[in-house]
N, CA, C and O atoms as a Maestro MAE file, in Angstrom:
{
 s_m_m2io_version
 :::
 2.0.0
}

f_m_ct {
 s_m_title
 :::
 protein
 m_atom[292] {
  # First column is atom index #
  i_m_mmod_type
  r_m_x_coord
  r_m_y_coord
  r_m_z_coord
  i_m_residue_number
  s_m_chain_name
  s_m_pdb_residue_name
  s_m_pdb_atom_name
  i_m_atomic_number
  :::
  1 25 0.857 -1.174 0.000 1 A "UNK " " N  " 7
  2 3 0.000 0.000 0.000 1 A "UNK " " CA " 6
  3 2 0.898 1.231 0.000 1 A "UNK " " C  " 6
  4 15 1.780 1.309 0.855 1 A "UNK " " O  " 8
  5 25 0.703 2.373 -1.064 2 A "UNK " " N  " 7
  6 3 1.648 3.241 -0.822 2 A "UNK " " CA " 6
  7 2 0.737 4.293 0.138 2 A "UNK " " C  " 6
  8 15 -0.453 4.608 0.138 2 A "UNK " " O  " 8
  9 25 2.148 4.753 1.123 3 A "UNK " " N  " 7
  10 3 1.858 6.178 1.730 3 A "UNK " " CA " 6
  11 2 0.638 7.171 1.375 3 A "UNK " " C  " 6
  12 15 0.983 7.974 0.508 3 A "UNK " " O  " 8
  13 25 -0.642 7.331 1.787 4 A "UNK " " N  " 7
  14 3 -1.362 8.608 1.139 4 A "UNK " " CA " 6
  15 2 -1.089 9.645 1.402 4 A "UNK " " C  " 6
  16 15 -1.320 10.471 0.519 4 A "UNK " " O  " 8
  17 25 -0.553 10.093 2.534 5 A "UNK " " N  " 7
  18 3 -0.049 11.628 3.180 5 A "UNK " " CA " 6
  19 2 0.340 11.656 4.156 5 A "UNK " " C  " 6
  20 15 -0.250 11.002 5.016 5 A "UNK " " O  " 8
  21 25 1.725 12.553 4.571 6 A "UNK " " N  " 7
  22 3 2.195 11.887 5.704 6 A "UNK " " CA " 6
  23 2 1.676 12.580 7.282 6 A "UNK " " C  " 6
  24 15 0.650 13.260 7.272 6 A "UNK " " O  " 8
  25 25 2.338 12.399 8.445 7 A "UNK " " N  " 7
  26 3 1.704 13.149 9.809 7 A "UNK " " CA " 6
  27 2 2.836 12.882 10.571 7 A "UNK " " C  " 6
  28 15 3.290 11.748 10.716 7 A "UNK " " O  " 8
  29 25 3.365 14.014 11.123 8 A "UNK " " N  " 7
  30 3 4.403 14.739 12.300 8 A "UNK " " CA " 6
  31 2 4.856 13.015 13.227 8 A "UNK " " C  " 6
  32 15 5.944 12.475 13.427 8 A "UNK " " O  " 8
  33 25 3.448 12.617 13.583 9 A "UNK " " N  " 7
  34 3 3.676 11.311 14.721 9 A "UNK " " CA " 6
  35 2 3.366 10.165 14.063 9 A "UNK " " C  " 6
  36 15 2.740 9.200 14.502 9 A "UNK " " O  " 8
  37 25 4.039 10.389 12.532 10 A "UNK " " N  " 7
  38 3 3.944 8.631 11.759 10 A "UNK " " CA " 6
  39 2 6.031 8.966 11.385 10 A "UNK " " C  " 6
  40 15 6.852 9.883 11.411 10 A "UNK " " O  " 8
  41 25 5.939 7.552 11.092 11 A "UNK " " N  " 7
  42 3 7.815 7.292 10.268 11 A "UNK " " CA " 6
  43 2 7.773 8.590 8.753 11 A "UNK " " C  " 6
  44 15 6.783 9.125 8.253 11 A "UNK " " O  " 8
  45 25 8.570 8.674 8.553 12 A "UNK " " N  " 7
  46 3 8.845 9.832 7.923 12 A "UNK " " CA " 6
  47 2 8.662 9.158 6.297 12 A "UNK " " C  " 6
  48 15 9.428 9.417 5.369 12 A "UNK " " O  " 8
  49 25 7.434 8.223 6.209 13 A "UNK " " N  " 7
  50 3 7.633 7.922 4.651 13 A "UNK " " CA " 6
  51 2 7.258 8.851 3.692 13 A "UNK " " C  " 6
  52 15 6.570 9.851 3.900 13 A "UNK " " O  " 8
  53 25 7.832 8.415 2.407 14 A "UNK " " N  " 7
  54 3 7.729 9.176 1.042 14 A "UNK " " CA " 6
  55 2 6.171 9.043 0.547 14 A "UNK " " C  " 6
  56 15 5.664 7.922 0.581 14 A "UNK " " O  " 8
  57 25 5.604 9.866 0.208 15 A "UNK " " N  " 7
  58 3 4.191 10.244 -0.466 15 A "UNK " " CA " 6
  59 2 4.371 8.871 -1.906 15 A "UNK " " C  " 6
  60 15 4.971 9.237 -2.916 15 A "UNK " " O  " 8
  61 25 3.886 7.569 -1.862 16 A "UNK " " N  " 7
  62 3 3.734 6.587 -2.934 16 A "UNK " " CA " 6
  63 2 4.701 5.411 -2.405 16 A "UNK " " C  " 6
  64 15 4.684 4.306 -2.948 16 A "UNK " " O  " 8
  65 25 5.646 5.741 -1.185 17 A "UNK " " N  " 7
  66 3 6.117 4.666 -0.235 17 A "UNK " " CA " 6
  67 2 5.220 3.541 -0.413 17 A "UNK " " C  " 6
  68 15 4.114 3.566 0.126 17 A "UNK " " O  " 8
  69 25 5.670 2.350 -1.267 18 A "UNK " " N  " 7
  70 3 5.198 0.940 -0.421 18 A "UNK " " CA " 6
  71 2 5.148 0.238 0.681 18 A "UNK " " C  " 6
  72 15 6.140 0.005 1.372 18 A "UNK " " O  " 8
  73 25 4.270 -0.058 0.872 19 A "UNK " " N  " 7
  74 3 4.390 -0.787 2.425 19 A "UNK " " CA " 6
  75 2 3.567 -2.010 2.849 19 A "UNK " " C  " 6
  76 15 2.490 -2.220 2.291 19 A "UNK " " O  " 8
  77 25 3.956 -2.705 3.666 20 A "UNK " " N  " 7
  78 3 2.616 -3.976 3.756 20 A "UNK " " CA " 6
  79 2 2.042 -3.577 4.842 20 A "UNK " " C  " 6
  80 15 2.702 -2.968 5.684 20 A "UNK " " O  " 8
  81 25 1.178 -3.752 4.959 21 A "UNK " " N  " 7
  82 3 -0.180 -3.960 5.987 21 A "UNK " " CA " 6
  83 2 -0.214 -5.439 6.867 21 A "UNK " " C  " 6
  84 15 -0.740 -6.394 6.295 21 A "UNK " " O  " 8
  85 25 0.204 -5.589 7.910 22 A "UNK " " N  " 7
  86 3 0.305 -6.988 8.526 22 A "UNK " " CA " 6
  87 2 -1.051 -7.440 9.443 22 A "UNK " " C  " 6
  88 15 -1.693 -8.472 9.642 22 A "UNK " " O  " 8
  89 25 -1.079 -6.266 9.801 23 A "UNK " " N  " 7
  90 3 -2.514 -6.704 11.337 23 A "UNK " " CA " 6
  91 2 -2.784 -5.470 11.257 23 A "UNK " " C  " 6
  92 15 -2.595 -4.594 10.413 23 A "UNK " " O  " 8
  93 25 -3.384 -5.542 12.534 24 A "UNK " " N  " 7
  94 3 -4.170 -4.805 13.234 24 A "UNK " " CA " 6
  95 2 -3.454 -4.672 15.083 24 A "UNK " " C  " 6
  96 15 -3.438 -5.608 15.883 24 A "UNK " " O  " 8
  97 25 -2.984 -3.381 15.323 25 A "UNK " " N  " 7
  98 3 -2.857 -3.366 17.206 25 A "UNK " " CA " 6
  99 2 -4.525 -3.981 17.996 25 A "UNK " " C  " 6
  100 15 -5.566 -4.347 17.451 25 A "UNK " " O  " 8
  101 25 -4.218 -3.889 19.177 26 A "UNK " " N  " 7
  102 3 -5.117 -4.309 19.933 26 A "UNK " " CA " 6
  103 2 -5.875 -3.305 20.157 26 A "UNK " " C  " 6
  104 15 -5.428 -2.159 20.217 26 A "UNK " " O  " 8
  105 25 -7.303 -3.643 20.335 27 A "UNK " " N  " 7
  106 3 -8.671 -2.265 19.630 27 A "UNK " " CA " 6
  107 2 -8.266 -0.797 21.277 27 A "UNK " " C  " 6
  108 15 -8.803 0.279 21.540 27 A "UNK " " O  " 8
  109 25 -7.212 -1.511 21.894 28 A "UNK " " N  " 7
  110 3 -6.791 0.187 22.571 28 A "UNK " " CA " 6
  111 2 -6.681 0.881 21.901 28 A "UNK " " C  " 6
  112 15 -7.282 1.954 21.846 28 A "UNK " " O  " 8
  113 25 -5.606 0.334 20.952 29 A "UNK " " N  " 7
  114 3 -4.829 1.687 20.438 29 A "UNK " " CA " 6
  115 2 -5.472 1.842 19.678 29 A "UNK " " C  " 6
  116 15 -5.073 2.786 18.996 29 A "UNK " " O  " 8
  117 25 -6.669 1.287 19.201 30 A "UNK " " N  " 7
  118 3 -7.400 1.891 18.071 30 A "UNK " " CA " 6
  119 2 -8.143 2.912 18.248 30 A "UNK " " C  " 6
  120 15 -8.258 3.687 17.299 30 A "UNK " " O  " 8
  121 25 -8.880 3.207 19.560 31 A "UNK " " N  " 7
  122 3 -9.933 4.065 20.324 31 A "UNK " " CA " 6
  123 2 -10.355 5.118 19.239 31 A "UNK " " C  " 6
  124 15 -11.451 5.168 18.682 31 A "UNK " " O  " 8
  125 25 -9.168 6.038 19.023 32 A "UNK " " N  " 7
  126 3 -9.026 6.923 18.521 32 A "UNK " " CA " 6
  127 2 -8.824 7.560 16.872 32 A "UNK " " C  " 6
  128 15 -8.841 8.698 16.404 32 A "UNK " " O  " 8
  129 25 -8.654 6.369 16.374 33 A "UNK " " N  " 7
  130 3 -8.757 6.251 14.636 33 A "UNK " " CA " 6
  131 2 -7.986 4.928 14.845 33 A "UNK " " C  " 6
  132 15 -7.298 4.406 15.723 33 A "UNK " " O  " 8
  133 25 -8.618 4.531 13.122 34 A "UNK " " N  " 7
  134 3 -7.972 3.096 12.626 34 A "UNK " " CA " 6
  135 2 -6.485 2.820 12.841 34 A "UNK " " C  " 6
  136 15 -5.896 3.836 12.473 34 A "UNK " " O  " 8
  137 25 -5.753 2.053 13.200 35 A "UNK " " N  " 7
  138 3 -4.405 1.763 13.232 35 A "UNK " " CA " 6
  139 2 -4.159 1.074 12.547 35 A "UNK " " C  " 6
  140 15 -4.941 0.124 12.575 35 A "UNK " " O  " 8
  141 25 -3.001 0.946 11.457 36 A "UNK " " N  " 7
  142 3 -2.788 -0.828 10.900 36 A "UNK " " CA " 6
  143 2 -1.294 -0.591 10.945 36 A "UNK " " C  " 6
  144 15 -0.705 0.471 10.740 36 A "UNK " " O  " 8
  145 25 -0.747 -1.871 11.275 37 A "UNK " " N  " 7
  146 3 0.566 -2.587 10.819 37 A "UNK " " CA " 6
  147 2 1.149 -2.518 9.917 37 A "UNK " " C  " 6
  148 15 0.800 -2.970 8.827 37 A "UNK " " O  " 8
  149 25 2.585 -1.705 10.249 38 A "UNK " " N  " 7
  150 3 3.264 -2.412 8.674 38 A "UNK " " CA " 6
  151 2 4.678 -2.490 8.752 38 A "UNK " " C  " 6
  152 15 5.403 -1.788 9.457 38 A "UNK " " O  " 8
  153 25 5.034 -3.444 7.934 39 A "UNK " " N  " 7
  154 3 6.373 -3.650 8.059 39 A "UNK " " CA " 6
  155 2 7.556 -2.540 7.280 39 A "UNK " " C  " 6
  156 15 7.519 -2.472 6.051 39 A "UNK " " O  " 8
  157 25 8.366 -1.873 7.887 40 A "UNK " " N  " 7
  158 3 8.793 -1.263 7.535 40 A "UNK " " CA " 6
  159 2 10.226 -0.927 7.936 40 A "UNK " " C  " 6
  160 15 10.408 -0.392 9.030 40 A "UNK " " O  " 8
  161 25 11.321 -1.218 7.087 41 A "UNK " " N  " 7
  162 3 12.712 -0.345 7.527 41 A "UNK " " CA " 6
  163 2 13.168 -1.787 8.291 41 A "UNK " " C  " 6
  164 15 13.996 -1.705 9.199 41 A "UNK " " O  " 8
  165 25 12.617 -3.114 7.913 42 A "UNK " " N  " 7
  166 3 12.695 -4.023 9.241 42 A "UNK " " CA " 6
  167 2 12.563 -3.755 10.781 42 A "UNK " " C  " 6
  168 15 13.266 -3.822 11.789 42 A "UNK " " O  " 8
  169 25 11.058 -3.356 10.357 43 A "UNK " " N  " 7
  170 3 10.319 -2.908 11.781 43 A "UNK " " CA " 6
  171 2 8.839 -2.916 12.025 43 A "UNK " " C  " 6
  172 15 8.260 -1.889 11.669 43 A "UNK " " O  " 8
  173 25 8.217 -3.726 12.480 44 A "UNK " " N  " 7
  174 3 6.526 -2.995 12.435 44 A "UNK " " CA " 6
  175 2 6.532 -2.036 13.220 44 A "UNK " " C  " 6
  176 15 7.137 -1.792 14.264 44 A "UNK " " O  " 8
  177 25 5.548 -1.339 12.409 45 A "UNK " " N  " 7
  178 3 5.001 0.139 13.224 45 A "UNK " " CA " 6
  179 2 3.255 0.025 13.191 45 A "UNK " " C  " 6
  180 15 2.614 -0.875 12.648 45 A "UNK " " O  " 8
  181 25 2.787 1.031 13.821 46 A "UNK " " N  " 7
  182 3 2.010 1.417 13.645 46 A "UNK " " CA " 6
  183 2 1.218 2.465 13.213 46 A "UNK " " C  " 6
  184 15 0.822 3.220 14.101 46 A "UNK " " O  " 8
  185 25 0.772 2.787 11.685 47 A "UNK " " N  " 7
  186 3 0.392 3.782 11.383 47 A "UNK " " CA " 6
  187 2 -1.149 4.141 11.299 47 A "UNK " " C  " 6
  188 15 -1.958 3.258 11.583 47 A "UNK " " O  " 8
  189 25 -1.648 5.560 10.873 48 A "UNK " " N  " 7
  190 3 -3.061 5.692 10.916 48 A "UNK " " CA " 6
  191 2 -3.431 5.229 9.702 48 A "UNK " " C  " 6
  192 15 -2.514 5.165 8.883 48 A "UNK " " O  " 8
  193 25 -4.561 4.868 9.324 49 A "UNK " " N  " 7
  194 3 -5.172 3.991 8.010 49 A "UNK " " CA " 6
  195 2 -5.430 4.978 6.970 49 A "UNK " " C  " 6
  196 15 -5.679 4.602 5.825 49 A "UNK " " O  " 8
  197 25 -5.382 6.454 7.340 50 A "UNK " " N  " 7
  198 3 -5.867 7.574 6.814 50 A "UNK " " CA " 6
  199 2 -4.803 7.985 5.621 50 A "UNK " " C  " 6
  200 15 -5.080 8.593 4.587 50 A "UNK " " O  " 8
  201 25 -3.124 7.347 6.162 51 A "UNK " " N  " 7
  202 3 -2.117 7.601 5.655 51 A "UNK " " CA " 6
  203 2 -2.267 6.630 4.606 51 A "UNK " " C  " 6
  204 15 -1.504 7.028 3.726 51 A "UNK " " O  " 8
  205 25 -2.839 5.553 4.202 52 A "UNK " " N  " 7
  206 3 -2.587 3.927 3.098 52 A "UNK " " CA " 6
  207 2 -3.587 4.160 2.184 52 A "UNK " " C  " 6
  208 15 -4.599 4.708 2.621 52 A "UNK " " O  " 8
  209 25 -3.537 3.832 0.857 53 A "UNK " " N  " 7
  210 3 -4.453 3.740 -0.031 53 A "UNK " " CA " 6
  211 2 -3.992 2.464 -0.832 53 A "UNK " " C  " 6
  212 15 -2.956 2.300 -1.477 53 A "UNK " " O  " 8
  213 25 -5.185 1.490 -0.587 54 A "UNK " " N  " 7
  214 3 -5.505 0.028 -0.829 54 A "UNK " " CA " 6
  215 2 -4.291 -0.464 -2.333 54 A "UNK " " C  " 6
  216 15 -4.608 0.403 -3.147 54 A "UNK " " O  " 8
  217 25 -3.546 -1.044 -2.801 55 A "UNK " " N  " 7
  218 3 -3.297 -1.719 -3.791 55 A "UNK " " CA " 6
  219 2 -3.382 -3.569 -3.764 55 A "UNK " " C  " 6
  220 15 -2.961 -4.374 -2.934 55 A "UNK " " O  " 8
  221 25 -3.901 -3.699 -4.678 56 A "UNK " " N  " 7
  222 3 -3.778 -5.312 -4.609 56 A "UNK " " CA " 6
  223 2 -4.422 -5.820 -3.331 56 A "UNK " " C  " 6
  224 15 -3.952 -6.541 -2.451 56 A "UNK " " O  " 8
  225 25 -5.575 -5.280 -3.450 57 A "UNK " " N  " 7
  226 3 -6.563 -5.783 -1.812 57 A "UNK " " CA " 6
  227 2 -8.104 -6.325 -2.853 57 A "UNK " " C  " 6
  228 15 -8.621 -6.043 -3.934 57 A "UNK " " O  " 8
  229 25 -8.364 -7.360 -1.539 58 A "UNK " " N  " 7
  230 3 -9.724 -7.786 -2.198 58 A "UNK " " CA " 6
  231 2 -10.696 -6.078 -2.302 58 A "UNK " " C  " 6
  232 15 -10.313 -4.908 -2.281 58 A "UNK " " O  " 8
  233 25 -11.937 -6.672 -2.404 59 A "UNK " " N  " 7
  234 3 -13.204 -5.687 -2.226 59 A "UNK " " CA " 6
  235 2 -13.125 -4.967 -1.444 59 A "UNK " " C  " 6
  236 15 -12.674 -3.822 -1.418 59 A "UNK " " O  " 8
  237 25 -13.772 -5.880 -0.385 60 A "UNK " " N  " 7
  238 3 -14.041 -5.745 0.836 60 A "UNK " " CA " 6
  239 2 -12.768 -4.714 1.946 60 A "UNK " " C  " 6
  240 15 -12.888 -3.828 2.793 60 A "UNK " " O  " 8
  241 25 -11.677 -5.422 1.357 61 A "UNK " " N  " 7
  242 3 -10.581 -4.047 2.229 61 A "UNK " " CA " 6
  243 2 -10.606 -2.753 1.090 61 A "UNK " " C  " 6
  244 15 -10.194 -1.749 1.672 61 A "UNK " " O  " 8
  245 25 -10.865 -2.527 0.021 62 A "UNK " " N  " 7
  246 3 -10.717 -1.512 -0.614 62 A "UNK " " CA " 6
  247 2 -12.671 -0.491 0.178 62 A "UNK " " C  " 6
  248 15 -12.974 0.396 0.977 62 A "UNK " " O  " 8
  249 25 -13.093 -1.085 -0.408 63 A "UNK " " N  " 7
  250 3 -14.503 -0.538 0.609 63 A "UNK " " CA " 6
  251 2 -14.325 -0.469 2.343 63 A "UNK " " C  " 6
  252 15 -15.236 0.065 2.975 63 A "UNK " " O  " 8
  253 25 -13.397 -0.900 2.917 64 A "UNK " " N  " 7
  254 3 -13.061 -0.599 4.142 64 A "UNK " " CA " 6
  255 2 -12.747 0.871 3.999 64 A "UNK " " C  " 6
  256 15 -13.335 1.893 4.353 64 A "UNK " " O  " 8
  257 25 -11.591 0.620 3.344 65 A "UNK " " N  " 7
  258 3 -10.604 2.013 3.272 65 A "UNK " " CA " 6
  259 2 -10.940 3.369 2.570 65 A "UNK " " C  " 6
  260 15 -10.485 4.500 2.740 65 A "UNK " " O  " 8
  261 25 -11.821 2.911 1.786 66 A "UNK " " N  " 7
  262 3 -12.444 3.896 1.124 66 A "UNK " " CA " 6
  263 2 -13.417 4.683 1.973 66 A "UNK " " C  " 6
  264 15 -13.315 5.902 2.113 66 A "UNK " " O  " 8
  265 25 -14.722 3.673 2.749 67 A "UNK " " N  " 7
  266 3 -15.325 4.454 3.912 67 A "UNK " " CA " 6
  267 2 -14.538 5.393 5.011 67 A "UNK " " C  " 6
  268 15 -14.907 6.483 5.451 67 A "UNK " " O  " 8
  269 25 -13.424 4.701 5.306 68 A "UNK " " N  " 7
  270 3 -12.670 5.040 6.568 68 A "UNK " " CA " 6
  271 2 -12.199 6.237 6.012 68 A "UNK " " C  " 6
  272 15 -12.383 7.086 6.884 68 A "UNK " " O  " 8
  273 25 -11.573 6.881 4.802 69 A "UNK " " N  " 7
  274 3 -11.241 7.817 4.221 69 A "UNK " " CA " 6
  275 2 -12.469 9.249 3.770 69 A "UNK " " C  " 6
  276 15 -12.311 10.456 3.954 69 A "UNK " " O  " 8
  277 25 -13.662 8.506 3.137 70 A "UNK " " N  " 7
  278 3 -14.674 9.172 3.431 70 A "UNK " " CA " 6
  279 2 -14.699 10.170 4.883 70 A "UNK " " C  " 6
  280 15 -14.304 11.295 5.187 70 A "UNK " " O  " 8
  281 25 -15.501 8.891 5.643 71 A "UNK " " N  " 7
  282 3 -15.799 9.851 7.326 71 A "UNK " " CA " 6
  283 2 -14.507 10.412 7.898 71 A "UNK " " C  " 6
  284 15 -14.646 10.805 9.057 71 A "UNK " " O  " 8
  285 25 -13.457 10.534 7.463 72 A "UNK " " N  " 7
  286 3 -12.353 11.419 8.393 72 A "UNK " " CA " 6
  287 2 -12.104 12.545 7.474 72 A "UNK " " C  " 6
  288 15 -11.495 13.521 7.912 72 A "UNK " " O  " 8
  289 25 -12.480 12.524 6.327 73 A "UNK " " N  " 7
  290 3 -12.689 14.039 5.550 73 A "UNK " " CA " 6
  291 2 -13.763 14.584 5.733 73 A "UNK " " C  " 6
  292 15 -13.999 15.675 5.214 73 A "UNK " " O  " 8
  :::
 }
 m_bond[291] {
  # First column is bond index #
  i_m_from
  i_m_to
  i_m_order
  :::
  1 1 2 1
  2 2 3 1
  3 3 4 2
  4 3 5 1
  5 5 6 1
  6 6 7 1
  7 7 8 2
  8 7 9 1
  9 9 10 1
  10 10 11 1
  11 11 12 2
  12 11 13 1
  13 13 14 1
  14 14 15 1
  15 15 16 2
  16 15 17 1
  17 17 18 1
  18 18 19 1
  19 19 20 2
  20 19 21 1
  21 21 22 1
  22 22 23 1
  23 23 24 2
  24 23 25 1
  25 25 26 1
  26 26 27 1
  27 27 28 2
  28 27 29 1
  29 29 30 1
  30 30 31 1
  31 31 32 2
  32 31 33 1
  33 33 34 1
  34 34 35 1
  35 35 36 2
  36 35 37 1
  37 37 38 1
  38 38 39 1
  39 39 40 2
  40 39 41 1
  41 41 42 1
  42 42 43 1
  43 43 44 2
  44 43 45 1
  45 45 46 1
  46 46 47 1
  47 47 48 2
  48 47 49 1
  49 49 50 1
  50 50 51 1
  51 51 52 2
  52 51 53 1
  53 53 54 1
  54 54 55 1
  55 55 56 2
  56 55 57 1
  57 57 58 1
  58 58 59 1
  59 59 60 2
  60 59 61 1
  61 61 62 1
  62 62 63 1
  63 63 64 2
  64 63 65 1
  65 65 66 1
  66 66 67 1
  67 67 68 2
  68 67 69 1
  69 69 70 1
  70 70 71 1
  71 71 72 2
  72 71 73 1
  73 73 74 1
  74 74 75 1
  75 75 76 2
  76 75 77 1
  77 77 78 1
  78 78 79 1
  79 79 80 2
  80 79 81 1
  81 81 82 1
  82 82 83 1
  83 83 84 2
  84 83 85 1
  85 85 86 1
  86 86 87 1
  87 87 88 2
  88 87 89 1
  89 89 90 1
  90 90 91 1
  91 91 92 2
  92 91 93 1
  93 93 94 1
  94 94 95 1
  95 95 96 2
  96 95 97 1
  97 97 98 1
  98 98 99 1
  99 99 100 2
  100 99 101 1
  101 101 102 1
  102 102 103 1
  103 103 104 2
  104 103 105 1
  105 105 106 1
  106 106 107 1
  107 107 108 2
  108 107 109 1
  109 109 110 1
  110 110 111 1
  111 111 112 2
  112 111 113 1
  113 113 114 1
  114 114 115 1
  115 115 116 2
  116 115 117 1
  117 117 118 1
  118 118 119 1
  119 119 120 2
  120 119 121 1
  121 121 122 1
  122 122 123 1
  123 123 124 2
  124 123 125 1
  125 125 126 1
  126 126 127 1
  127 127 128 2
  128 127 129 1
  129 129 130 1
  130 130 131 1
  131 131 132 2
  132 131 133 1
  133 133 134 1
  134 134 135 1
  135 135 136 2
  136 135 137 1
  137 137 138 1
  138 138 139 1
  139 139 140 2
  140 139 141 1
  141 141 142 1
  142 142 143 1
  143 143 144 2
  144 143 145 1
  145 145 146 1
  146 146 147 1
  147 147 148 2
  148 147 149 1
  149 149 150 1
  150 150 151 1
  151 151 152 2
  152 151 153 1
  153 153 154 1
  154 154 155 1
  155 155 156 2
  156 155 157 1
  157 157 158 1
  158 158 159 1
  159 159 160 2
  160 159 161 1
  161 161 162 1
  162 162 163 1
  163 163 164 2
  164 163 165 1
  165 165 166 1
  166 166 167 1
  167 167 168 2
  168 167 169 1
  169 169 170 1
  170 170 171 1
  171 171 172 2
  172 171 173 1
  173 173 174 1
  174 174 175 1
  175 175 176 2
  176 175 177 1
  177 177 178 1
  178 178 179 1
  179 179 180 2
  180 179 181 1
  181 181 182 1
  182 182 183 1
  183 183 184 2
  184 183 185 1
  185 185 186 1
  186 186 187 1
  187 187 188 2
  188 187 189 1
  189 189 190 1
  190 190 191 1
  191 191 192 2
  192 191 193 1
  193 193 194 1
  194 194 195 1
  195 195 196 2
  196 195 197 1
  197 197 198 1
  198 198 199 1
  199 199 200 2
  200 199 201 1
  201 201 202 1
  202 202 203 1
  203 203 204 2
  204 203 205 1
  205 205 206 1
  206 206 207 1
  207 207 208 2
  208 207 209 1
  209 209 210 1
  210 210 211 1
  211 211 212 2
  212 211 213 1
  213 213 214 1
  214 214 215 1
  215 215 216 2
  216 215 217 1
  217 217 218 1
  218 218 219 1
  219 219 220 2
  220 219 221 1
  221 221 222 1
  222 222 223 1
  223 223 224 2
  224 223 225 1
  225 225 226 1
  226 226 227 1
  227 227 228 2
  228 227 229 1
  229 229 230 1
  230 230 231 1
  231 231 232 2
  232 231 233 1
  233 233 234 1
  234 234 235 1
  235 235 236 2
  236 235 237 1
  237 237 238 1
  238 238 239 1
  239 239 240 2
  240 239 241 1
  241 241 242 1
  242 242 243 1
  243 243 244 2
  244 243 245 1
  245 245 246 1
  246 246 247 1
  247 247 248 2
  248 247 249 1
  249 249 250 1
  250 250 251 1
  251 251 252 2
  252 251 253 1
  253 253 254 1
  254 254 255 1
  255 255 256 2
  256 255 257 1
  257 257 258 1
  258 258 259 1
  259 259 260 2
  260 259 261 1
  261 261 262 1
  262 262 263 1
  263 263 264 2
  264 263 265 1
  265 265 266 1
  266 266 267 1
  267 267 268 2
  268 267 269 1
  269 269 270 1
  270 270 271 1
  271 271 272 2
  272 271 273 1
  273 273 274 1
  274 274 275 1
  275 275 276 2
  276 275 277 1
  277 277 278 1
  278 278 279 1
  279 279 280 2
  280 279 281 1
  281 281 282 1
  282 282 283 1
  283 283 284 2
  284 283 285 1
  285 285 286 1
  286 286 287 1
  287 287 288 2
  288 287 289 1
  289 289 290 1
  290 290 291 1
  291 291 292 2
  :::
 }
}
């Protein structure tokens, strides 16, 4: 999934950065917006979902991400 835009308290990726999506944190850290996993730099992190735009995903995660992108604009 590349980078959609970056934020002050995410890793400093490039705007079209690839990245994988592994999981999901535990629904704490979610409270507050979507979180997802990704491997990166040989590291998981955790970034906001707001930052990823879907490549090579079924439906169903592209209609995830697409809603989730909707309601936070």
């Amino acid at each position: 999934m590349p980078a959609a835009s970056s934020r002050e308290k995410s890793p400093r990726m490039r705007e079209g950065e690839a990245v994988t999506v592994t999981g999901m944190p535990a629904v704490e850290d979610c409270m507050g917006e979507i979180i997802v996993l990704i491997g990166w730099c040989g590291r998981t992190l955790g970034v906001p979902l707001i930052q990823v735009d879907g490549i090579d995903v079924d439906a169903d995660t592209s209609q995830a991400i697409a809603d989730w992108h909707y309601w936070v604009a």
